[in-house]
C-alpha positions in Angstrom: -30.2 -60.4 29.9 -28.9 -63.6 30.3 -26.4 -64.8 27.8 -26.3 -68.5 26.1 -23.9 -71.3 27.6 -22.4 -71.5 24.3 -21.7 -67.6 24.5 -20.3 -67.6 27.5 -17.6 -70.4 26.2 -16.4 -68.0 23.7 -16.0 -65.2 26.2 -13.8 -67.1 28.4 -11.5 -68.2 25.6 -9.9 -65.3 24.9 -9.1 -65.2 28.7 -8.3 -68.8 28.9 -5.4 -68.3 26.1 -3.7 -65.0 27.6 -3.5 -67.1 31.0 -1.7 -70.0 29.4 0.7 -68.0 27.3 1.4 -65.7 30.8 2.5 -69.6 31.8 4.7 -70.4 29.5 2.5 -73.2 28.3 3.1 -72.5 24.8 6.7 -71.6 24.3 8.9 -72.9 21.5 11.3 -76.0 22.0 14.4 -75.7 23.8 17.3 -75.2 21.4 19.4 -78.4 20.4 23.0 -78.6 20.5 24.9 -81.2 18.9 26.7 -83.8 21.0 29.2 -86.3 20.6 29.7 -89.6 23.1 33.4 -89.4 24.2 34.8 -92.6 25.6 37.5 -92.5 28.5 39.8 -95.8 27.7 42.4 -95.6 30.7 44.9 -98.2 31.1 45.9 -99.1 34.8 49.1 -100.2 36.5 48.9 -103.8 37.1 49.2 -103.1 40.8 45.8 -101.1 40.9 43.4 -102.9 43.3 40.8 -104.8 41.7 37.9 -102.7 43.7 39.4 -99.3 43.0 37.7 -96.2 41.4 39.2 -94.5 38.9 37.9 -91.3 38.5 37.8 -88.7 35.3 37.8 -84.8 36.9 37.4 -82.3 34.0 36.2 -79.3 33.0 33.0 -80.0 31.6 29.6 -80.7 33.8 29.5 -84.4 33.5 33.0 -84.8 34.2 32.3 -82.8 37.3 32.9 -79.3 36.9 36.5 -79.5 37.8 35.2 -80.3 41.4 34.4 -84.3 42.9 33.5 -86.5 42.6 34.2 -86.2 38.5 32.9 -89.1 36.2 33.3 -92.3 37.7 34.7 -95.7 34.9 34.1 -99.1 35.1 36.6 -101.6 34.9 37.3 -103.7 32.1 40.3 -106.3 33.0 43.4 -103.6 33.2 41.3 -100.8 31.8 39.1 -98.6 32.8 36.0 -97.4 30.9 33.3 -94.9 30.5 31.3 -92.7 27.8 29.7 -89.4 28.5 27.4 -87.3 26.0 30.3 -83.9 25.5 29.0 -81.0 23.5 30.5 -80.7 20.0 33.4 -78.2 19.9 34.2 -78.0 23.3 37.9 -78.3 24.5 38.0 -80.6 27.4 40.5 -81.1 29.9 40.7 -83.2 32.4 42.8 -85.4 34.8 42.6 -89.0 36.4 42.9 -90.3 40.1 42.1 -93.2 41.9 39.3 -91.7 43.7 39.4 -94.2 47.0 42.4 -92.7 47.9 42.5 -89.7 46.0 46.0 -91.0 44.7 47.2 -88.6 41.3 48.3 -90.5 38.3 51.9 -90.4 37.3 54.0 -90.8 34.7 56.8 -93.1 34.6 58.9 -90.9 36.0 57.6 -90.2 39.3 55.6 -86.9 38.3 52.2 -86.1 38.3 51.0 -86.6 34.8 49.7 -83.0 33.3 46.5 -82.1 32.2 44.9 -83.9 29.6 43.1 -81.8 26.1 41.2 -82.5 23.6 38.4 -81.2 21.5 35.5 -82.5 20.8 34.9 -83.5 16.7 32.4 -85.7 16.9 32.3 -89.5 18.4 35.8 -90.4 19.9 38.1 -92.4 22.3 40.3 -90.7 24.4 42.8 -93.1 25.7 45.0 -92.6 28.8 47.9 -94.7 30.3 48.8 -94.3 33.9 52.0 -95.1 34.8 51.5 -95.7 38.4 49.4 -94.1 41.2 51.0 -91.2 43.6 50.6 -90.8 47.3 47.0 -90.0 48.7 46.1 -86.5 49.3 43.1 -84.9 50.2 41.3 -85.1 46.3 42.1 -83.3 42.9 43.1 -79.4 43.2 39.7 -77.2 43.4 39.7 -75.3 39.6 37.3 -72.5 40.2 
C-alpha cells in the first residue's frame, strides 16, 4: 500500500509543527519596558584638556555596571555631553572622572564630589558641574 504524495504532506505536518515549537520558533514577543533617554550635561573646569575623556560610571548597564570603562561624553566647548536609553523608574547613581587619567571630580573645596541620584521620570537632563579634577589613581572604586 503505497500512500499519495499529498498524503504523506499531511502526515509530516503534524511532526513538522511539534519540531518548531520544541525550537522556540513560535514563542511570544519579548516583553517591552518603558524607557526614557537621559542626557548627561557636565560642565568642565576650564583647565580640562581639550582631548580628555570624561567618563559617566553608574549603576545601571549602559553606564557600566558600576565597573569601567562607564559611558563615555562628547565634548561640546566647556561641556561635556551624552544620552543613554535608562529604564523608567529606575534610581540611578553615578559618578564622573576624567577617564585618561582616572582623575575624581571635586568640588570646590578640595573633596571628592559624592555620588550623584536621580530617578528616572521620563525624558530628562541631568546636569553636573565639576569643580576641578583630583589626582590620578588607579580608576573609579569597584561597586560589586
Amino acid at each position: 500500500m503505497t500512500l499519495s504524495h499529498a498524503a504523506k504532506c499531511f502526515l509530516l505536518l503534524p511532526l513538522a509543527s511539534a519540531m518548531l515549537v520544541g525550537c522556540g520558533a513560535i514563542e511570544p514577543p519579548p516583553q517591552a519596558y518603558p524607557h526614557a533617554t537621559v542626557t548627561f550635561d557636565v560642565t568642565v573646569p576650564k583647565d580640562t584638556p581639550a582631548n580628555a575623556v570624561v567618563t559617566v560610571v553608574g549603576s545601571e548597564p549602559s553606564l557600566g555596571g558600576d565597573t569601567v570603562p562607564g559611558f563615555h561624553l562628547r565634548r561640546q566647548g566647556e561641556h561635556y555631553v551624552g544620552s543613554v536609553r535608562l529604564a523608567l523608574e529606575a534610581d540611578v547613581s553615578f559618578e564622573v572622572w576624567l577617564e585618561d587619567s582616572w582623575c575624581p571630580a571635586l568640588s570646590a573645596d578640595g573633596a571628592q564630589s559624592p555620588r550623584h541620584s536621580f530617578r528616572v521620570e521620563g525624558d530628562m537632563t541631568v546636569p553636573v558641574t565639576v569643580d576641578r579634577w583630583g589626582s590620578p589613581s588607579l580608576g573609579p572604586p569597584n561597586r560589586d
